[in-house]
C-alpha positions in Angstrom: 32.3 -20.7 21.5 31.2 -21.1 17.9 29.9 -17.9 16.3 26.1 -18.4 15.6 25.1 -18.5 11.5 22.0 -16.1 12.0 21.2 -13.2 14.3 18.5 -13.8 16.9 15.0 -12.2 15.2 14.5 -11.3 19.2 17.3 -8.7 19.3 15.3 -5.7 18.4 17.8 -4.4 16.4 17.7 -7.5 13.8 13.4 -7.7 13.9 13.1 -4.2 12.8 15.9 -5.0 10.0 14.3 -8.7 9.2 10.4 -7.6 9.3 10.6 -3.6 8.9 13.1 -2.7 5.8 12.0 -1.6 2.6 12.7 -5.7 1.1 10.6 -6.8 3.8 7.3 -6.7 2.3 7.3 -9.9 1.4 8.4 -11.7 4.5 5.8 -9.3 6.7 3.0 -10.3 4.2 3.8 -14.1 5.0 4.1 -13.3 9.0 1.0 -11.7 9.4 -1.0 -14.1 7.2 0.5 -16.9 9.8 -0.4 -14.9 12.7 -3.3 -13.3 12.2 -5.2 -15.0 9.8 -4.0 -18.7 10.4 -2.0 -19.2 7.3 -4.9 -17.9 4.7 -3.4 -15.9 2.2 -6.4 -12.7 3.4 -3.1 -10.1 2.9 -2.3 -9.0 -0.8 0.4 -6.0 -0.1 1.0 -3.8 2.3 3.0 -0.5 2.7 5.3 -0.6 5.6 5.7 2.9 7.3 8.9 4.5 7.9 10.3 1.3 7.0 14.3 0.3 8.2 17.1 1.1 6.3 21.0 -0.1 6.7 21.9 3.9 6.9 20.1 4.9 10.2 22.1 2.3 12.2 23.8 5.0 14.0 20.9 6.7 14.9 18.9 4.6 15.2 16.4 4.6 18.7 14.3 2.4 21.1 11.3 4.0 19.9 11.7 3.4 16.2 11.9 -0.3 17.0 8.3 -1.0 16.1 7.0 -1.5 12.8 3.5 0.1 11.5 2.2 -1.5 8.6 -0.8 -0.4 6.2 -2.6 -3.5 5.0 -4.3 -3.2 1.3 -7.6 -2.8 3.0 -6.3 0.0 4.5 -6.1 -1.3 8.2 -3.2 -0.6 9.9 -1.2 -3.3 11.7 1.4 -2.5 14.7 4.1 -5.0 15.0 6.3 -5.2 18.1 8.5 -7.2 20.3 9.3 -7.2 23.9 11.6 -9.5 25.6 11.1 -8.4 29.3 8.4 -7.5 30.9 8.0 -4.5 31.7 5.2 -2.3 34.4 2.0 -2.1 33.1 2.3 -4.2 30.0 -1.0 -5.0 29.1 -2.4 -1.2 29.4 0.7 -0.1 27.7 -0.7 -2.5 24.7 -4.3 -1.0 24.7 -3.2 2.6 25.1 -0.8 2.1 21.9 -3.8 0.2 20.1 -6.4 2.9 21.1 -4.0 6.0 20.3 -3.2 4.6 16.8 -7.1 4.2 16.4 -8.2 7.7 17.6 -5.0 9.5 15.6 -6.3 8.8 12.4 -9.2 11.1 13.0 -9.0 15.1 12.5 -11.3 17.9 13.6 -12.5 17.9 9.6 -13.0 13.8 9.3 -15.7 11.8 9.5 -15.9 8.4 11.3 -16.6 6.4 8.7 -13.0 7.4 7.8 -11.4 5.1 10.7 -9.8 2.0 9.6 -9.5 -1.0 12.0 -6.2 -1.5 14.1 -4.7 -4.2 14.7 -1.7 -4.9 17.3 0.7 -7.6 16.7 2.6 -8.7 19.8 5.4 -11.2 20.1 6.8 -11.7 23.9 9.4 -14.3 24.9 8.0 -14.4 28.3 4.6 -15.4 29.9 1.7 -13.2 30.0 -1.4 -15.6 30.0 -0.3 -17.6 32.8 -3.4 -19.6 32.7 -3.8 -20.7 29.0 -0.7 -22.7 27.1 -1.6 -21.8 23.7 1.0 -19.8 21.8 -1.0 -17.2 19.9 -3.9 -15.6 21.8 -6.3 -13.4 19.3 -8.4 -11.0 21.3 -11.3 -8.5 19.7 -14.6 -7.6 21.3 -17.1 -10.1 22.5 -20.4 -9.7 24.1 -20.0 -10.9 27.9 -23.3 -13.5 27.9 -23.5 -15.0 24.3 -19.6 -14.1 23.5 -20.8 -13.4 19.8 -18.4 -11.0 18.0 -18.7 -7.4 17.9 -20.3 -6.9 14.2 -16.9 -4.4 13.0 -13.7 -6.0 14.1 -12.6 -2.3 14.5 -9.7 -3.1 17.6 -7.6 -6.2 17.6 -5.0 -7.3 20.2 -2.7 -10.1 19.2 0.2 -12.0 21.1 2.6 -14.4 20.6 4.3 -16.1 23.7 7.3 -17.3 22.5 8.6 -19.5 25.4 4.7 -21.5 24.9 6.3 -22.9 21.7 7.9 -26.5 22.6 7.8 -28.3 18.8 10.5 -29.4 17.0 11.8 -29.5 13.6 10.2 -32.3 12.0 7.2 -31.7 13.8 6.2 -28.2 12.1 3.1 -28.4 10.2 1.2 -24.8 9.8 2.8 -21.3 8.3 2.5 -20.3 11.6 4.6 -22.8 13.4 7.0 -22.4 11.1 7.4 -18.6 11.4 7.0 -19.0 15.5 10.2 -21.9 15.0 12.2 -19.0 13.0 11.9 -16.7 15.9 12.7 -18.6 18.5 15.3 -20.9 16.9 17.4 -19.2 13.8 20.6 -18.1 16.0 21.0 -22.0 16.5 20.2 -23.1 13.2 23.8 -24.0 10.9 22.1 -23.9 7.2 18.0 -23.6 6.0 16.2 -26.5 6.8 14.3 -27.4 4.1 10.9 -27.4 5.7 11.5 -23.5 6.3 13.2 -23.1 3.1 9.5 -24.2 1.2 8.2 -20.8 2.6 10.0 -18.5 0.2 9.3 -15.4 3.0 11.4 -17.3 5.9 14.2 -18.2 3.4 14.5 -15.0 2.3 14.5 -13.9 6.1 16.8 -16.0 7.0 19.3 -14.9 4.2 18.4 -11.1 5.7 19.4 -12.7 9.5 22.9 -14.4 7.7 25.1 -13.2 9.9 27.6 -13.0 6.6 25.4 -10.7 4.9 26.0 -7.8 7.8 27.8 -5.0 7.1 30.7 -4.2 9.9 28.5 -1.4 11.2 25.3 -3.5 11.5 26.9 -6.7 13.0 28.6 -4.7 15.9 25.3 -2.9 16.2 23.7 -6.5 16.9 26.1 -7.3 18.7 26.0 -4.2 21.1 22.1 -4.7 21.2 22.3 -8.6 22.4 24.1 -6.8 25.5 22.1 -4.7 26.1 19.7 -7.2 25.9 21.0 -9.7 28.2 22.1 -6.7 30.9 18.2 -5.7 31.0 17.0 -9.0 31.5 19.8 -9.6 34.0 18.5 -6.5 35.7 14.8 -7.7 35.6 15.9 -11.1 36.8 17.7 -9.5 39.8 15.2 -7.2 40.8 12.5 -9.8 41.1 14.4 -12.0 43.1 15.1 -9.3 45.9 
């Protein structure tokens, strides 16, 4: 079997390293931008917190994998991904998004302190069953008139990998083209030049170059993609008995 070029961005291990490391502001700038605000260039800097870096391989945890990022406008965004479903998922997401909210306030604070949250989800299974878009953008909404909730104070944002069926040549928005680089840089030989135009996905592509690895972080990718692939063997047989 050929050796893939790239890691896979869905091997936690290599997101937190692509989108999480201290040369990753960038690239996360670009990614959220495509996500969140549909390719408009709303996000100027950001600071990521506790970002990744090559010496914590060997201690690094599960629960380090996601990445908190503080927007220039001082909202905080919570990047994760999950691969398998797990038990209460979608309360899991709220409680995460709520407790981030609530922390930032002390006994001494004042409300008007609070800066919106928002949460940033990428799955490479199904959660919306009923809808085939790819990205579904959630905030508050009156029930009757569905007119926004005047402060956009709680977001909840995911990205269903396996909705995303276009092609290469067919890639068109920032967001496409950053949805294509998760689910499709392990099989990719070189940079396509339709990625390569997006300095941010270049750049994190040269990051997932398997050739740009040190020995210690390739065999923890490595040991990672196991991992991965026993859990969602386990998850696969548990469902079927």
């Amino acid at each position: 079997m050929t050796k893939s070029k790239f890691i896979s961005p869905k091997i936690d291990y290599a997101f937190k390293k692509i989108f999480g490391s201290d040369q990753s502001e960038d690239i996360l700038i670009s990614f959220l931008n495509a996500i969140v605000y549909n390719g408009e260039n709303v996000i100027s800097s950001l600071t990521i917190v506790n970002p990744y870096n090559p010496g914590q391989v060997e201690t690094l945890k599960d629960s380090y994998l996601d990445i908190r990022a503080v927007l220039n406008n001082g909202e905080i965004v919570l990047i994760e991904i999950q691969v398998a479903r797990i038990a209460a998922f979608h309360k899991r997401g709220i409680y995460n998004l709520c407790k981030a909210y609530a922390n930032q306030l002390t006994s001494k604070d004042y409300y008007l302190e609070i800066t919106p949250v928002i949460a940033v989800t990428i799955t490479d299974f199904i959660l919306f069953k009923e809808s085939h878009k790819c990205i579904h953008h959630f905030v508050f909404k009156d029930q009757e008139s569905s007119s926004e909730y005047p402060e956009h104070e709680l977001q909840l944002i995911f990205v269903e990998l396996p909705r995303f069926v276009k092609k290469l040549p067919e890639l068109q928005t920032l967001a496409e083209k950053w949805i294509y680089f998760m689910t499709q840089a392990q099989d990719l030989e070189e940079i396509p030049e339709s990625l390569a135009e997006v300095r941010a996905i270049e750049k994190a592509l040269t990051i997932a170059n398997q050739a740009n690895l040190t020995p210690a972080e390739a065999e923890e990718v490595s040991r990672r993609a196991m991992q991965l692939r026993d859990e969602i063997g386990r998850i696969k047989y548990a469902t079927e008995e």
